[in-house]
C-alpha positions, 0 to 999 in steps of 0.5 A: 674886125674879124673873128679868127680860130687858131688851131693848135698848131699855129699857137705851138709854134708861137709859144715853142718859137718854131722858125719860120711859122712862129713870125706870123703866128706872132703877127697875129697876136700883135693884130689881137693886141692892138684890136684889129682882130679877135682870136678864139682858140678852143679849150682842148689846145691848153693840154696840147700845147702845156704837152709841146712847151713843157717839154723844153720849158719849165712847169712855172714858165709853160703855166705863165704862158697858158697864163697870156694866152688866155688873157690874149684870146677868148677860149672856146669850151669843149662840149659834149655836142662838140665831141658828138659832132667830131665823132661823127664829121668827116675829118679824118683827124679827131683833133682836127674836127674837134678844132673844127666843131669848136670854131663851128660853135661860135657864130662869129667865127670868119675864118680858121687858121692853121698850117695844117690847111688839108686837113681841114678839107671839109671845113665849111668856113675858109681855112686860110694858113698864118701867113694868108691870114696875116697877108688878109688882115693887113690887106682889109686894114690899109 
């Protein structure tokens, strides 16, 4: 079974249903759910996406989403050691190498998934988009 991170934005667009992003950020979930694979998110990607969802939900509504969510997938804490390495790694993007260092953390983790692929330029682990993942994971489960 593989080990993947999402990066925030992958989750943003499954919870705020962006169109047409959310369909494969969706087909993750299900794979997660029927235990073909384990999703790792980090735990900075909480405020990020209460921020994004609650701007078109209500406060209970964002609160039971974040609620699934962490039932759905394991959370990865943010440590001082995470955030030393983000300051210092070469991504141009703070969050990005927070998301980066996060994954980086958890031995198991096979790949990253994110729309925000050049971003992730120097990732040492494959960076693959929601839609390759998705290709990927029904590829090695036939």
């Amino acid at each position: 079974m593989k080990s993947i991170f999402l990066d925030t934005n992958a989750l943003i667009d499954f919870f705020a249903d962006r169109k047409p992003f959310s369909i494969d950020a969706a087909r993750l979930f299900d794979y997660s759910l029927k235990k073909k694979i384990n999703i790792y998110i980090s735990a900075v990607s909480y405020n990020n996406i209460y921020y994004i969802v609650r701007q078109s939900l209500s406060h209970a509504e964002t609160i039971k989403m974040l609620t699934e969510i962490s039932e759905w997938t394991n959370v990865i804490d943010l440590t001082k050691d995470i955030i030393n390495k983000s300051l210092t790694s070469d991504f141009k993007d703070f969050e990005d190498a927070i998301q980066y260092n996060c994954a980086k953390s958890i031995n198991k983790i096979d790949l990253i998934v994110t729309r925000d692929t050049k971003d992730y330029k120097v990732s040492s682990l494959p960076i693959l988009t929601p839609k390759e993942a998705v290709a990927l994971i029904e590829s090695t489960s036939r």
